[in-house]
Each structure stands twice: as C-alpha cells, then as structure tokens.
N, CA, C and O atoms as a CHARMM CRD file, in Angstrom:
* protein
*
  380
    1    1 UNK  N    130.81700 111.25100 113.02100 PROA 1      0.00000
    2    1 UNK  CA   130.24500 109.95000 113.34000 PROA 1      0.00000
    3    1 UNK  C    129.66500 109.31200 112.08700 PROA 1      0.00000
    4    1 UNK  O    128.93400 109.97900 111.35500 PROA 1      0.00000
    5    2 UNK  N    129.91500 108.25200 111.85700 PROA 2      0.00000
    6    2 UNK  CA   129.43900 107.32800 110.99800 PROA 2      0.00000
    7    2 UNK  C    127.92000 106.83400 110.93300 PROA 2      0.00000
    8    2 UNK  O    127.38600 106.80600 112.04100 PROA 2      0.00000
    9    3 UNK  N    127.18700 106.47600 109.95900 PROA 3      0.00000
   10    3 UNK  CA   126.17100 105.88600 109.76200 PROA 3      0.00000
   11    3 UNK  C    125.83200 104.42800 111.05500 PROA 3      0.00000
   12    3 UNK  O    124.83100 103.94300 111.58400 PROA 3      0.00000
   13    4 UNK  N    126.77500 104.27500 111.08100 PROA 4      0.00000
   14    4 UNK  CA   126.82900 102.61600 112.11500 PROA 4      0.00000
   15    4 UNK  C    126.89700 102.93500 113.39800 PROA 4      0.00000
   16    4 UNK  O    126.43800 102.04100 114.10800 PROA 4      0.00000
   17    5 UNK  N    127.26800 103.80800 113.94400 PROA 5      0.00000
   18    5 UNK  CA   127.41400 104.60200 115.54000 PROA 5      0.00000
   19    5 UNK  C    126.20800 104.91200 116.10700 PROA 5      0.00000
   20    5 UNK  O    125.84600 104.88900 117.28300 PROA 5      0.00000
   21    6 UNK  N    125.48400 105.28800 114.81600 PROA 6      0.00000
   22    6 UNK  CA   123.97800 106.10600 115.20200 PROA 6      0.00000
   23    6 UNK  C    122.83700 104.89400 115.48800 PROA 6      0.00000
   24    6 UNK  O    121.77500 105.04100 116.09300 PROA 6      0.00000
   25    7 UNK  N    123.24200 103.92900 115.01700 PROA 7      0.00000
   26    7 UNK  CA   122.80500 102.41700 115.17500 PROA 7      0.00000
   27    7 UNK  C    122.30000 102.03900 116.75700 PROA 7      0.00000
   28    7 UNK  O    122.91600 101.79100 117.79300 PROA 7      0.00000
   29    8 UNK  N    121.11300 102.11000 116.46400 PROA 8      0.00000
   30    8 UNK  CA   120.42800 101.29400 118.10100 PROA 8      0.00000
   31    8 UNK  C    119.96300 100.09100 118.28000 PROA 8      0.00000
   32    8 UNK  O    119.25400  99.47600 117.48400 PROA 8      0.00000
   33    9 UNK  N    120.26300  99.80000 119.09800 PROA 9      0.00000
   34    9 UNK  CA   119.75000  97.62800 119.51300 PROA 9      0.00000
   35    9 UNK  C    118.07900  98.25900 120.01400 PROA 9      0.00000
   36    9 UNK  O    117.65200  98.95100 120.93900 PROA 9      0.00000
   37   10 UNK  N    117.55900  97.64200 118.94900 PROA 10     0.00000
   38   10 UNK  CA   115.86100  97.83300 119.23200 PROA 10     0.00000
   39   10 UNK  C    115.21600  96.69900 119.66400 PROA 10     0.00000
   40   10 UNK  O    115.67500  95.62700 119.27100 PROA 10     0.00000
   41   11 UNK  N    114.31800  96.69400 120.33800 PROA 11     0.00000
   42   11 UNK  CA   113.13100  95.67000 120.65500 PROA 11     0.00000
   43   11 UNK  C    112.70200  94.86100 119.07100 PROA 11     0.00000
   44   11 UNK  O    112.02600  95.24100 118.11400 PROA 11     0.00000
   45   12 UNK  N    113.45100  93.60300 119.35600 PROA 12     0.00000
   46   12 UNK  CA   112.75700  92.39900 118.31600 PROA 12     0.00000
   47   12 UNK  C    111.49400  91.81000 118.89800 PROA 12     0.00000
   48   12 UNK  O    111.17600  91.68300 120.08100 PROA 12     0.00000
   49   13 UNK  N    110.79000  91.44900 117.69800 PROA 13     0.00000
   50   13 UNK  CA   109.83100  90.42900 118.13900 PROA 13     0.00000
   51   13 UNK  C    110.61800  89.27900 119.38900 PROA 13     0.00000
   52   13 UNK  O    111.77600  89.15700 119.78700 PROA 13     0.00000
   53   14 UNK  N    109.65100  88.75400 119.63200 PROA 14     0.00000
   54   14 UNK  CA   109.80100  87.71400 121.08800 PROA 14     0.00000
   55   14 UNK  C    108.83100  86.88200 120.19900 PROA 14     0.00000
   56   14 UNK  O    108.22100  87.21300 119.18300 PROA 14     0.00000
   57   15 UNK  N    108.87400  85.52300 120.98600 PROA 15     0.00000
   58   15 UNK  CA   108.27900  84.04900 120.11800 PROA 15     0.00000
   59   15 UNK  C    107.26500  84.23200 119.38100 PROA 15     0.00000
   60   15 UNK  O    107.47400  83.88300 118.21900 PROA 15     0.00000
   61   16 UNK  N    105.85800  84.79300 119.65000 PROA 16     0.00000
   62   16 UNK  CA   104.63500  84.64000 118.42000 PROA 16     0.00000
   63   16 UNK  C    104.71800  85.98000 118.04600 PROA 16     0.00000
   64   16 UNK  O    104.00800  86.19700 117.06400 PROA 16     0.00000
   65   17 UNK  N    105.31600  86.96400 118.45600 PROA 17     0.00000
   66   17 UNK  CA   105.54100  88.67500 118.38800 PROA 17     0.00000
   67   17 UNK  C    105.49900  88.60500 116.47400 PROA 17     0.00000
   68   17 UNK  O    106.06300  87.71900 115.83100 PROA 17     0.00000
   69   18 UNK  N    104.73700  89.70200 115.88500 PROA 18     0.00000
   70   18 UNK  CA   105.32100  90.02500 114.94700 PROA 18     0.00000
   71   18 UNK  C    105.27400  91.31300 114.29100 PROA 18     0.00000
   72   18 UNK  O    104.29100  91.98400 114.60500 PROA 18     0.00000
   73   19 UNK  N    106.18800  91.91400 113.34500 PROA 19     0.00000
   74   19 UNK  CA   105.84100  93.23000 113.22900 PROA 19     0.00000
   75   19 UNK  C    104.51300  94.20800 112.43500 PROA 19     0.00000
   76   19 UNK  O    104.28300  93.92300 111.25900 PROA 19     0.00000
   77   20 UNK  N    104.13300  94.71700 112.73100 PROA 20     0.00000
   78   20 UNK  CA   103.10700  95.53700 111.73300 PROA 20     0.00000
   79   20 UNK  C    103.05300  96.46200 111.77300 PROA 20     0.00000
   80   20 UNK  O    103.78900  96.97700 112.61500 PROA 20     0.00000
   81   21 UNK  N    102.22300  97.35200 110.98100 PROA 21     0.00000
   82   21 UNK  CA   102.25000  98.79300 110.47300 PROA 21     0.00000
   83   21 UNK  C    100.72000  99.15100 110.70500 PROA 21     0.00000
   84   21 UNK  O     99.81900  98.49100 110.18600 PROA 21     0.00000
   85   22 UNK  N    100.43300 100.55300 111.75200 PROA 22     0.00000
   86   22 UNK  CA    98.89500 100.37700 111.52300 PROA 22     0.00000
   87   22 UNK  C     98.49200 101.39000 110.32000 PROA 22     0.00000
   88   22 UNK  O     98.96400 102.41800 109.83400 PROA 22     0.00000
   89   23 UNK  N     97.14600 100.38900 110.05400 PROA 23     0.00000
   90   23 UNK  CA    96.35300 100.89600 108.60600 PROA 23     0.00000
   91   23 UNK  C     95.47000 101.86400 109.16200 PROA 23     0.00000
   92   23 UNK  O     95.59500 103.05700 108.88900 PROA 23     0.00000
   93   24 UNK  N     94.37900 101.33100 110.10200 PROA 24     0.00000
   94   24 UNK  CA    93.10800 102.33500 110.24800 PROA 24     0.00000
   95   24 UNK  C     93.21300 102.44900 112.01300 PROA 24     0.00000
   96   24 UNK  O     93.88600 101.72100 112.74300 PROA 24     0.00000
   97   25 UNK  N     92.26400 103.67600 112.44700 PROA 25     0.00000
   98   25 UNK  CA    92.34300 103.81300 113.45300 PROA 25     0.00000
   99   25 UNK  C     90.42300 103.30500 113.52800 PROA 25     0.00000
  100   25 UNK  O     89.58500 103.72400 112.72900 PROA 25     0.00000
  101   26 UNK  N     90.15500 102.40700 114.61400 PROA 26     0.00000
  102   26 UNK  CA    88.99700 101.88400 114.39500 PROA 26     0.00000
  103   26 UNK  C     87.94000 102.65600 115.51400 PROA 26     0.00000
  104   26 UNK  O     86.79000 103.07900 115.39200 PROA 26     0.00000
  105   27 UNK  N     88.75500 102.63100 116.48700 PROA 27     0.00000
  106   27 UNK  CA    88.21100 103.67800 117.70900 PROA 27     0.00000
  107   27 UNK  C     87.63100 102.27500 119.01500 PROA 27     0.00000
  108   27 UNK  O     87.29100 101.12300 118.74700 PROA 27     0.00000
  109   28 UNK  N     87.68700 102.77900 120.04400 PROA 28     0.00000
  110   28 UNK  CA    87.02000 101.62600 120.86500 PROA 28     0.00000
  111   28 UNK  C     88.60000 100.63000 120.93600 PROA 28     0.00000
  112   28 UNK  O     88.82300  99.43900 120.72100 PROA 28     0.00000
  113   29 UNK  N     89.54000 101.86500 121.36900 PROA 29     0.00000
  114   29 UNK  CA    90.97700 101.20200 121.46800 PROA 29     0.00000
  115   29 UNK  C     91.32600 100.21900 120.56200 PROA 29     0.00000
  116   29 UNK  O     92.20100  99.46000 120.97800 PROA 29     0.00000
  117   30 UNK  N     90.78500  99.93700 119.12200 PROA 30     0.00000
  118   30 UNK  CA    91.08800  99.24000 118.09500 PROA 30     0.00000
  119   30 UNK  C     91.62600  99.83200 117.10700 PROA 30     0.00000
  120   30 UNK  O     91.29900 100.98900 116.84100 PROA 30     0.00000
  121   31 UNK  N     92.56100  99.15400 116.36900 PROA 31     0.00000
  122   31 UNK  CA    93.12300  99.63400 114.90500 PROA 31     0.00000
  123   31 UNK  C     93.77600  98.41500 113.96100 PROA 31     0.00000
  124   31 UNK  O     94.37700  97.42500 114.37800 PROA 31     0.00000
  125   32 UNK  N     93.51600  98.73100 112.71500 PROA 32     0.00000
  126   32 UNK  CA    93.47000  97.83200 111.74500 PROA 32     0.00000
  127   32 UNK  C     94.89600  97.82600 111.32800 PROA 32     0.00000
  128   32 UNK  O     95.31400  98.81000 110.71800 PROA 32     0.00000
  129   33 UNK  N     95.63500  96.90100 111.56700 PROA 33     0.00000
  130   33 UNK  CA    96.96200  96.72400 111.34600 PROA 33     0.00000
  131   33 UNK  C     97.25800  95.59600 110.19700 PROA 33     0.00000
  132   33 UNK  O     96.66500  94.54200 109.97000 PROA 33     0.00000
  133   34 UNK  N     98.19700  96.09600 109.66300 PROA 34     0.00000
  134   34 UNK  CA    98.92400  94.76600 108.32400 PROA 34     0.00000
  135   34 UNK  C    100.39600  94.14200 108.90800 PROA 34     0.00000
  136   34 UNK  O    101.45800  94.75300 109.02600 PROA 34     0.00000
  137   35 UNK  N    100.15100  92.94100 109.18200 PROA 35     0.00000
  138   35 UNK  CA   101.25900  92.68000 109.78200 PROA 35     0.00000
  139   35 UNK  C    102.22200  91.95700 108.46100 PROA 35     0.00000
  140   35 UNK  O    101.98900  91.79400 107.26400 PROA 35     0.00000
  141   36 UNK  N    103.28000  91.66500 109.25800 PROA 36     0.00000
  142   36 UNK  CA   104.99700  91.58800 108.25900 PROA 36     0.00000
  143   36 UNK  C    104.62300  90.09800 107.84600 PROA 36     0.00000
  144   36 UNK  O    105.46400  89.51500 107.16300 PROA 36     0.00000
  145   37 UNK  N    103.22000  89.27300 108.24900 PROA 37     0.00000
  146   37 UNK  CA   103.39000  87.94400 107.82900 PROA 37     0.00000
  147   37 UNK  C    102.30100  87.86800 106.61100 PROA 37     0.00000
  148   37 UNK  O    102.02400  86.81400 106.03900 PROA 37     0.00000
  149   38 UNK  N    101.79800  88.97800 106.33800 PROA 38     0.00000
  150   38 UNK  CA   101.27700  88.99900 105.09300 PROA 38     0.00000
  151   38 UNK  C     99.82600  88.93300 105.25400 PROA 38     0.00000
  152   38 UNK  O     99.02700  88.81300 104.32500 PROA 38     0.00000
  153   39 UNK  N     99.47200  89.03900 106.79600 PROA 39     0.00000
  154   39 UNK  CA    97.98600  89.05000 107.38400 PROA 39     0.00000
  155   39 UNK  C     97.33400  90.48700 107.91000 PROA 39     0.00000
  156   39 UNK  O     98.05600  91.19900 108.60900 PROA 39     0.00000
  157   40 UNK  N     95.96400  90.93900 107.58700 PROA 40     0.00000
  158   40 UNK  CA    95.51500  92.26200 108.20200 PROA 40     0.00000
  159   40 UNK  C     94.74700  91.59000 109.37900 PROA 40     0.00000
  160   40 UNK  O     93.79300  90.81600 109.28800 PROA 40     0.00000
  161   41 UNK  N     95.40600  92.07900 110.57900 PROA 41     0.00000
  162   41 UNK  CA    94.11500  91.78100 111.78100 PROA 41     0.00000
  163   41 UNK  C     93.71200  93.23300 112.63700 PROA 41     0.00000
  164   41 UNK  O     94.36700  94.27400 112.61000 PROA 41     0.00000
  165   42 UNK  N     92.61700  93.01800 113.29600 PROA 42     0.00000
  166   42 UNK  CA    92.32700  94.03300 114.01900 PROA 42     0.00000
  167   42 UNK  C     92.98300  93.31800 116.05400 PROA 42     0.00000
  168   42 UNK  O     92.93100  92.36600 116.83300 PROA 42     0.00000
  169   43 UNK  N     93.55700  94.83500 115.84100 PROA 43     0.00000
  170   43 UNK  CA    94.73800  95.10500 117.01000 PROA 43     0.00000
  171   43 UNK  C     93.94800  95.50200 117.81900 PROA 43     0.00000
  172   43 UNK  O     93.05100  96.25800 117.44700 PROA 43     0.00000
  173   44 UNK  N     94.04300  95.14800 119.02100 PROA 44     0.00000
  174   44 UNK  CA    93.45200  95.79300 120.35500 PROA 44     0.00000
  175   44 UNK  C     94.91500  96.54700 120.83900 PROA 44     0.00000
  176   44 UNK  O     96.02900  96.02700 120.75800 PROA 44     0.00000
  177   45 UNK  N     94.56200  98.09900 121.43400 PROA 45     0.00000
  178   45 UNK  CA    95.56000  98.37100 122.45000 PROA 45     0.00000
  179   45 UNK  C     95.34900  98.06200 123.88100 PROA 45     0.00000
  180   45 UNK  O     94.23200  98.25800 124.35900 PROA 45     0.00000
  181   46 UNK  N     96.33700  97.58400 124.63400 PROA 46     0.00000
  182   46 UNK  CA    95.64000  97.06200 126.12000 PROA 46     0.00000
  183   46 UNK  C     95.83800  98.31200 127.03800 PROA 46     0.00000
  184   46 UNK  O     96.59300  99.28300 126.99200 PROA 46     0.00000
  185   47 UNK  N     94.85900  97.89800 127.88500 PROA 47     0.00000
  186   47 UNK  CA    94.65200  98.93000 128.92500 PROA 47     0.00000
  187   47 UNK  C     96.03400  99.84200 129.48100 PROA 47     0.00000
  188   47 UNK  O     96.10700 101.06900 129.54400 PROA 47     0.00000
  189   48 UNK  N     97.10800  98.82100 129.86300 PROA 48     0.00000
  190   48 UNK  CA    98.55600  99.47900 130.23100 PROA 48     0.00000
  191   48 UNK  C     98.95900 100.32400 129.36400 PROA 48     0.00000
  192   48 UNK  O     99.95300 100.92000 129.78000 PROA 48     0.00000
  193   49 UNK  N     98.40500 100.87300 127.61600 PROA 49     0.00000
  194   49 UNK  CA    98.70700 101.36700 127.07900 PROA 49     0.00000
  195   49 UNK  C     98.24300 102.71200 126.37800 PROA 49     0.00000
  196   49 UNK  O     98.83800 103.58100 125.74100 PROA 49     0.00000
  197   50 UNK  N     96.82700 102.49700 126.79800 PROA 50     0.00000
  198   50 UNK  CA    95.72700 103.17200 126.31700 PROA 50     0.00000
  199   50 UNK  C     96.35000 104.98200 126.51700 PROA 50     0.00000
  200   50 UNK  O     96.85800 105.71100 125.66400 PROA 50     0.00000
  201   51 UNK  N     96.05600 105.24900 127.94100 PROA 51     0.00000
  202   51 UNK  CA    96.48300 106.66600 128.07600 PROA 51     0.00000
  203   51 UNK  C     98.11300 107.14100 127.82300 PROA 51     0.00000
  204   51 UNK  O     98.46300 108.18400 127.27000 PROA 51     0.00000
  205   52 UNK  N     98.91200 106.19400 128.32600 PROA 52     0.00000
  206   52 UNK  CA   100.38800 106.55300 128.46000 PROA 52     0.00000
  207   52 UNK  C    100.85600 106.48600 126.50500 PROA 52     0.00000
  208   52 UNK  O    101.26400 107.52300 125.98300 PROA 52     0.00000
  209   53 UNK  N    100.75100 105.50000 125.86200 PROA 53     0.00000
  210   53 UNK  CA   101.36100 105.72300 124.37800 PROA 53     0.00000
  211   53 UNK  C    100.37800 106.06000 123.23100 PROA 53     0.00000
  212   53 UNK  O     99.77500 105.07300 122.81200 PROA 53     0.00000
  213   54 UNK  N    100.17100 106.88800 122.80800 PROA 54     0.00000
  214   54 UNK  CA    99.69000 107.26600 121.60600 PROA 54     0.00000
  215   54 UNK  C     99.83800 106.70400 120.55400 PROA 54     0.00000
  216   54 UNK  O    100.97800 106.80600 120.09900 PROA 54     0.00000
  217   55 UNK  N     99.02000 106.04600 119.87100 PROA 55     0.00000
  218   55 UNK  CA    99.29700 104.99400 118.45800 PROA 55     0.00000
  219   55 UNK  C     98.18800 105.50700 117.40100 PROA 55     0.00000
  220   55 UNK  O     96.96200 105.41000 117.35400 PROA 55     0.00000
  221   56 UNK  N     99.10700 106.06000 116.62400 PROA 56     0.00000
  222   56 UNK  CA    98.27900 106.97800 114.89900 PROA 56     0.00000
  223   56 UNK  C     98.81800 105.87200 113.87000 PROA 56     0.00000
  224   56 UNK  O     99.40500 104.79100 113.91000 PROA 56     0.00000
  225   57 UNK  N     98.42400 106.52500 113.17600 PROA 57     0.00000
  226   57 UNK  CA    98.14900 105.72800 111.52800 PROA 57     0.00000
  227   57 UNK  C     99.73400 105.69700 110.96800 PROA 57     0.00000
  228   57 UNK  O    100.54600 106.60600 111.14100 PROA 57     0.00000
  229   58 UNK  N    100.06100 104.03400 110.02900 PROA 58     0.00000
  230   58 UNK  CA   101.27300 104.72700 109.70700 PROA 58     0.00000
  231   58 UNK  C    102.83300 103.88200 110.81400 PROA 58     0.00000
  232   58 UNK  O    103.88200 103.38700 110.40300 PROA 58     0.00000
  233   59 UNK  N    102.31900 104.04700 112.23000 PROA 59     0.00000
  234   59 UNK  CA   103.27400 103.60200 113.01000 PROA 59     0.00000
  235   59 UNK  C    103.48800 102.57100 113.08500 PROA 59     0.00000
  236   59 UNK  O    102.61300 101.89100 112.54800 PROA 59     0.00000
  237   60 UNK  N    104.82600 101.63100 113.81400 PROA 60     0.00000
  238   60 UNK  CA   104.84500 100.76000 113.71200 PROA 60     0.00000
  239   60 UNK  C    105.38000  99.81300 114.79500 PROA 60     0.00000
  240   60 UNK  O    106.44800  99.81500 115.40900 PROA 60     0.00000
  241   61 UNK  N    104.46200  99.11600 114.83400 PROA 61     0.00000
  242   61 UNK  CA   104.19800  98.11000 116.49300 PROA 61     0.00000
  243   61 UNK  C    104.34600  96.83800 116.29300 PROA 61     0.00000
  244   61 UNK  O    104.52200  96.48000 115.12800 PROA 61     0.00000
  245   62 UNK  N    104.31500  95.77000 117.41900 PROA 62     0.00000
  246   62 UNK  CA   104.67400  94.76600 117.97100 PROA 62     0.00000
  247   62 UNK  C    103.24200  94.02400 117.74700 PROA 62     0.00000
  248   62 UNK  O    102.32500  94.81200 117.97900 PROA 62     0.00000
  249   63 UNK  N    102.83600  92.86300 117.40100 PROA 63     0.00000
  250   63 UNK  CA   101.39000  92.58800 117.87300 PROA 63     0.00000
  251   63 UNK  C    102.03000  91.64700 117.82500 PROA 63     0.00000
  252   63 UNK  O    103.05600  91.41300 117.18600 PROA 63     0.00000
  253   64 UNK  N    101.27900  90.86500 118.71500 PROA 64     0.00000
  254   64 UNK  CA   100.90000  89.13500 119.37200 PROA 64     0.00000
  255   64 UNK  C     99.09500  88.38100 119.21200 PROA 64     0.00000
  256   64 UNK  O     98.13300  88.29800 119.97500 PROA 64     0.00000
  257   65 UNK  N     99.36600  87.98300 117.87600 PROA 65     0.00000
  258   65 UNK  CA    98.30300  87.28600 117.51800 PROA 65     0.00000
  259   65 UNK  C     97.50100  86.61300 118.17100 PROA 65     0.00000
  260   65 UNK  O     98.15200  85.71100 118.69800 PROA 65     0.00000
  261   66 UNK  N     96.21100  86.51900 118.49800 PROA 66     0.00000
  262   66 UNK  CA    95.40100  85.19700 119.30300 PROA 66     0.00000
  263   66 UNK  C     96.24700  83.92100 118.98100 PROA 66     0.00000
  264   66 UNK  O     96.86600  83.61200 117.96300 PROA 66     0.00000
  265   67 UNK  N     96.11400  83.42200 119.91200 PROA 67     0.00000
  266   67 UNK  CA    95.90800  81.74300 119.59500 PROA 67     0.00000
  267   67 UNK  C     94.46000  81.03500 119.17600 PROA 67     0.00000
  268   67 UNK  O     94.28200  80.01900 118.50400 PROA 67     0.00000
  269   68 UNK  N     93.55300  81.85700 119.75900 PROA 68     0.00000
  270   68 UNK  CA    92.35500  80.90500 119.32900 PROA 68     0.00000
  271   68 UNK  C     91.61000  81.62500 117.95500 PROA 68     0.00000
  272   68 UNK  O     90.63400  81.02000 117.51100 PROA 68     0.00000
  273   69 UNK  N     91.99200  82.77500 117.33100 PROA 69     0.00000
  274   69 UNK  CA    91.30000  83.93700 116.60900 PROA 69     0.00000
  275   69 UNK  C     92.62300  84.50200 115.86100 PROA 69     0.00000
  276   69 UNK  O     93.06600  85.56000 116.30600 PROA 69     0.00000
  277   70 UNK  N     93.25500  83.93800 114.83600 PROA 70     0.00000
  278   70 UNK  CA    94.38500  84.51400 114.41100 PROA 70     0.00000
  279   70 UNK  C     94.10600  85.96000 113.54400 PROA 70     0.00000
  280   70 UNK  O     95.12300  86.60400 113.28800 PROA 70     0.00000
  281   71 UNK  N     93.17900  86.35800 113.21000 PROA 71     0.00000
  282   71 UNK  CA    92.45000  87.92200 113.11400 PROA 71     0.00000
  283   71 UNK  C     92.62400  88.85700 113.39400 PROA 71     0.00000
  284   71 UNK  O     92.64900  89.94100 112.81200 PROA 71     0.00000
  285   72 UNK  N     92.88500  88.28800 115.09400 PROA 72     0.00000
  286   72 UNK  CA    93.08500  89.41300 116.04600 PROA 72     0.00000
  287   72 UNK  C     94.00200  89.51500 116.74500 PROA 72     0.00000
  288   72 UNK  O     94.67200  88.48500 116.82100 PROA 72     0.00000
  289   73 UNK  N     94.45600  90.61900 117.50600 PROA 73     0.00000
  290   73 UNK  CA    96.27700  90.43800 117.86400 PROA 73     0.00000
  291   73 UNK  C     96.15100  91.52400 119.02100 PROA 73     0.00000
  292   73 UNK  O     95.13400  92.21600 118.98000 PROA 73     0.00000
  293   74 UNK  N     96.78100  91.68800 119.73100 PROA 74     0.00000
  294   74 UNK  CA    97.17000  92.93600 120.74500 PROA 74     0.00000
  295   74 UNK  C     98.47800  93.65500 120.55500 PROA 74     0.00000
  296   74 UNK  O     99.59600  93.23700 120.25500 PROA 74     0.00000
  297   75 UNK  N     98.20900  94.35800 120.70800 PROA 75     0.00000
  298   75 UNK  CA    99.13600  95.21300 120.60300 PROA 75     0.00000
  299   75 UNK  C    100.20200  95.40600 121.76300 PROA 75     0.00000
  300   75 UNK  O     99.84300  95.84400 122.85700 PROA 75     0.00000
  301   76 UNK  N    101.76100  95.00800 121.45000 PROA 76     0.00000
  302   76 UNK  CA   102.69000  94.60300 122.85600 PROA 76     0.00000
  303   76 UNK  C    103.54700  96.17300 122.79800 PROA 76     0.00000
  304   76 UNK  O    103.50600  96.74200 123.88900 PROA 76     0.00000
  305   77 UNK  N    104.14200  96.77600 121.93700 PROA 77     0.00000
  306   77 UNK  CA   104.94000  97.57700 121.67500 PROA 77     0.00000
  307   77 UNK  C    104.88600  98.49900 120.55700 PROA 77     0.00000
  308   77 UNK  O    104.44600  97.95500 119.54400 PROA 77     0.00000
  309   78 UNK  N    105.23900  99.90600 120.39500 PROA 78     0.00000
  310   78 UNK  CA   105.34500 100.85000 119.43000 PROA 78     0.00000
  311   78 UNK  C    106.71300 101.81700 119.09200 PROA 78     0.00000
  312   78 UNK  O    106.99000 102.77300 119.81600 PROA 78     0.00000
  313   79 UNK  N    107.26700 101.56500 118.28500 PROA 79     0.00000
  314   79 UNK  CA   108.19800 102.01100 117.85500 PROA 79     0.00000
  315   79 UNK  C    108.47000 103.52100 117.76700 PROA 79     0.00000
  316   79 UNK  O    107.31800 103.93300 117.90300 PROA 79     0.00000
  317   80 UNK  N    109.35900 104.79800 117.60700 PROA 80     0.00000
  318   80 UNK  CA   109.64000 106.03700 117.96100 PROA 80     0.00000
  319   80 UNK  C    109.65700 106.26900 115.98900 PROA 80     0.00000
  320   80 UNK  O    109.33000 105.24100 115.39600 PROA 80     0.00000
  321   81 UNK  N    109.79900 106.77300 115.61300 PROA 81     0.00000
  322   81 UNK  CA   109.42600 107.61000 114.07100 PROA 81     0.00000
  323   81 UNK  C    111.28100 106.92800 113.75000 PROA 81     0.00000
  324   81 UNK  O    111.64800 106.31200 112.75000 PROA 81     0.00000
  325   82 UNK  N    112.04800 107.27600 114.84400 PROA 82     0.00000
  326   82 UNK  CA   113.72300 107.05100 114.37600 PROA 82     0.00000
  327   82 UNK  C    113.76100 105.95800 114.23500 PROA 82     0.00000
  328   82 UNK  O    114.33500 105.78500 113.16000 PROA 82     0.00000
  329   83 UNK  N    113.42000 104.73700 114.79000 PROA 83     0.00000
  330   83 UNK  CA   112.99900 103.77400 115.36000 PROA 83     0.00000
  331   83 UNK  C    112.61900 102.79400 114.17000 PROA 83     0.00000
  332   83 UNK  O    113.30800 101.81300 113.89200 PROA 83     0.00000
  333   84 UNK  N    111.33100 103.18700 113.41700 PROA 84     0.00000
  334   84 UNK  CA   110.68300 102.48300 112.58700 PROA 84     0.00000
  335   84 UNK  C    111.60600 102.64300 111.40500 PROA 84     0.00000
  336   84 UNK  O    111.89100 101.70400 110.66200 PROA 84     0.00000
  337   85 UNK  N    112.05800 103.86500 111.26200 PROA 85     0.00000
  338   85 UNK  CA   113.21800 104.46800 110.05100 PROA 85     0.00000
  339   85 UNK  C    114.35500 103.51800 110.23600 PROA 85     0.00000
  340   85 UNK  O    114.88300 103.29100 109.14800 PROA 85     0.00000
  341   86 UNK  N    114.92700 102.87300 111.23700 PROA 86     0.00000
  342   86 UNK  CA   115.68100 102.15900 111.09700 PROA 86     0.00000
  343   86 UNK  C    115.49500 100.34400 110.77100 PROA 86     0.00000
  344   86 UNK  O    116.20900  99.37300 110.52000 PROA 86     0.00000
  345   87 UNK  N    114.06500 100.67500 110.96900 PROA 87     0.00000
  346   87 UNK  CA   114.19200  98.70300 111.22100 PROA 87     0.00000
  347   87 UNK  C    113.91100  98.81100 109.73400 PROA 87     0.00000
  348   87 UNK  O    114.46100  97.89600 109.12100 PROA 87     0.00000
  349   88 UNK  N    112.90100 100.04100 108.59700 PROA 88     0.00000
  350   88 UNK  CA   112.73700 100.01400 107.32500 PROA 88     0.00000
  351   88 UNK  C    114.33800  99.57400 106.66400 PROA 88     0.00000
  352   88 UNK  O    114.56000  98.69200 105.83400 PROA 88     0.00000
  353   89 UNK  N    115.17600 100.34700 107.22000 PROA 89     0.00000
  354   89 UNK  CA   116.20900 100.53300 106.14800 PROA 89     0.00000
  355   89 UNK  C    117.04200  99.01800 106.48500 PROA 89     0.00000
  356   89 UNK  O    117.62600  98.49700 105.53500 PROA 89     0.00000
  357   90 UNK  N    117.08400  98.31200 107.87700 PROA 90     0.00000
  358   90 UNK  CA   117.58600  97.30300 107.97900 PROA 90     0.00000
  359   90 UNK  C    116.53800  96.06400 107.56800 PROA 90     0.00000
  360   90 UNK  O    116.62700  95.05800 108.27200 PROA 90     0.00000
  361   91 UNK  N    115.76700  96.05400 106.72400 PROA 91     0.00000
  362   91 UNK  CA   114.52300  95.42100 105.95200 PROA 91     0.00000
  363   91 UNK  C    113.80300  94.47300 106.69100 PROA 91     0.00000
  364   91 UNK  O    113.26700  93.52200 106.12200 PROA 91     0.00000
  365   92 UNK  N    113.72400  94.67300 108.16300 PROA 92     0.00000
  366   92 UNK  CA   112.61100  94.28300 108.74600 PROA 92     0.00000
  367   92 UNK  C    111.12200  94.23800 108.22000 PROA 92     0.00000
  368   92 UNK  O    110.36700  93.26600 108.24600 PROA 92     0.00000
  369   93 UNK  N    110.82000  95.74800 107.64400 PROA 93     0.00000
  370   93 UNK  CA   109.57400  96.12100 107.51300 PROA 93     0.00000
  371   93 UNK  C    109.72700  96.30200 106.18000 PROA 93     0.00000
  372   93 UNK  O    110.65100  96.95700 105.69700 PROA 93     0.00000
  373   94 UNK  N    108.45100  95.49200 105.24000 PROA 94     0.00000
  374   94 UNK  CA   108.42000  95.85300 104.13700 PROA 94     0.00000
  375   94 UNK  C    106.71800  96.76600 103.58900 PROA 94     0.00000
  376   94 UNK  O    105.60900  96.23300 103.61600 PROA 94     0.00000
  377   95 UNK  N    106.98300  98.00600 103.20300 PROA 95     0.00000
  378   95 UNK  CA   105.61000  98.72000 102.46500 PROA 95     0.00000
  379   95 UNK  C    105.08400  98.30000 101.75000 PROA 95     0.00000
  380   95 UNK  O    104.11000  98.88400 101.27500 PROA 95     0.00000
C-alpha cells in the first residue's frame, strides 16, 4: 500500500472553527492554546467533553472563538496522534 491509501478525510474546520495546538493545561477545564491564526487564547473544554475525551499538552483541536471575547474559544474537537501527524505533513498545522 502506498503512502496515499493510508490517507483519511478528517474533520476540517467549519465557518469560525480554527485549528490549534494546546500549550498549557490551566486546570478548571481550561487550557492555553495557540491557534493556526497566529492568536494564543484560553480554551474552555465543554461539559459534553470533559469526562469522555482527554485533552494533554501538545494535541491538536478545533476551537471556535467568542464572538464577543476573541481571547477565548471552546473547544469543538480533538484530533487522534495519527490524525494530527497527518494534517502536520499536509501543512495545515504549522510549529
């Protein structure tokens, strides 16, 4: 099998969606994320997410910025380790 077979259709951002990488874990379901638009905000994880997905340092998620507080963002989605490895190499995500 080829490099291109192994290829998965992943979850894109959706309209204000954008990607980030989290920096710090803040505690109080918060973490300090750098997002792909060149902004650090602090991420809330929401309740639907809290117990069921685990989000460490490093990973890389979906946030949806305030509208009224562009600072701050929630957290919509989190990517699998294979996952983030692929959107790096297809240059979604830049370090």
């Amino acid at each position: 099998m080829s490099d291109n077979d192994s290829r998965k259709n992943l979850r894109m951002p959706e309209d204000d969606e954008v990607f980030a990488v989290v920096k710090d874990m803040l505690g109080a379901n918060r973490v300090k994320v750098r997002c792909m638009d060149g902004v650090e905000r602090t991420a809330r994880i929401p309740g639907k997410m809290q117990k069921r997905i685990w989000i460490r340092e490093d990973d890389v998620v979906l946030v949806e910025p305030w509208d009224w507080q562009d600072e701050k963002a929630d957290i919509t989605w989190r990517y699998e380790k294979q996952d983030a490895d692929q959107l790096r190499e297809e240059g979604h995500i830049q370090e």
